[in-house]
C-alpha positions as CSV (number, residue, x, y, z in Angstrom):
1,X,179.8,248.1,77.6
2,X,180.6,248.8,81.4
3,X,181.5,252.4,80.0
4,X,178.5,253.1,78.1
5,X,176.2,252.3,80.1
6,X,177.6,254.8,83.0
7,X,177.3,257.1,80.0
8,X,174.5,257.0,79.5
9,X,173.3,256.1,83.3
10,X,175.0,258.2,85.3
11,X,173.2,261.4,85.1
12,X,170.5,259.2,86.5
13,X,172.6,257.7,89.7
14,X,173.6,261.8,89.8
15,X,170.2,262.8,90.2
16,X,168.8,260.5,92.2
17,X,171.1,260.2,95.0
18,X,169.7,263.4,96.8
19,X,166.3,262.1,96.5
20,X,164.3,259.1,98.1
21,X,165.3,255.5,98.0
22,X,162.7,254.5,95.3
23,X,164.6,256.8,93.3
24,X,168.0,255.5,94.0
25,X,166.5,252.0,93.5
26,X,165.1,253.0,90.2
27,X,168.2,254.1,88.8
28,X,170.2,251.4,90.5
29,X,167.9,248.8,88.4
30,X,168.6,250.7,85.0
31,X,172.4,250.3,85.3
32,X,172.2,246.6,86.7
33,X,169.1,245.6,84.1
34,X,171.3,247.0,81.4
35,X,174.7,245.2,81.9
36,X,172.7,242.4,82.6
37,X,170.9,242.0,79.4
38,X,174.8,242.9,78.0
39,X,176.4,240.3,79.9
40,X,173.6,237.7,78.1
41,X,174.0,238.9,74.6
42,X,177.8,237.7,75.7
43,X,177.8,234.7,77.4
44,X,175.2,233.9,73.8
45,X,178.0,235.1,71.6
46,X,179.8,232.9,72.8
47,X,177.8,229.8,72.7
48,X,177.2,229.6,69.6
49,X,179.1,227.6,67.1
50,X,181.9,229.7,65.6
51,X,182.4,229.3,61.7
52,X,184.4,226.2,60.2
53,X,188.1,227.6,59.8
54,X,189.7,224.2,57.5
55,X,192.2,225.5,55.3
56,X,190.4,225.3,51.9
57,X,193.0,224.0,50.2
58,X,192.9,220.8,52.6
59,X,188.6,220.4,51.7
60,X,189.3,220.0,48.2
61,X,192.9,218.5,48.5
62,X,193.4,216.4,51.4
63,X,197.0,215.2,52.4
64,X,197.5,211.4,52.9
């Protein structure tokens, strides 16, 4: 993700580094806003309940 988003970013950071600091602040935000919403959709990914992985045979049969 880190990668894409300098992709995509980083003719932004390029461009505004000659110019003012709203600018640089501006661009600054898109790259942090973006890995930020990443790093969410992660850390959510991860929270959530993963699916049952019983070995079928053991449902139907179970061993005694």
């Amino acid at each position: 993700m880190t990668i894409l988003t300098l992709f995509l970013y980083l003719h932004i950071l390029i461009l505004a580094h000659g110019g003012s600091t709203p600018e640089i602040n501006e661009a600054l935000n898109y790259v942090a806003d973006t890995l930020l919403f990443a790093g969410a959709a992660l850390i959510l990914a991860s929270a959530l309940p993963g699916e049952d992985t019983q070995d079928p045979v053991n449902v139907i049969l179970p061993r005694y």
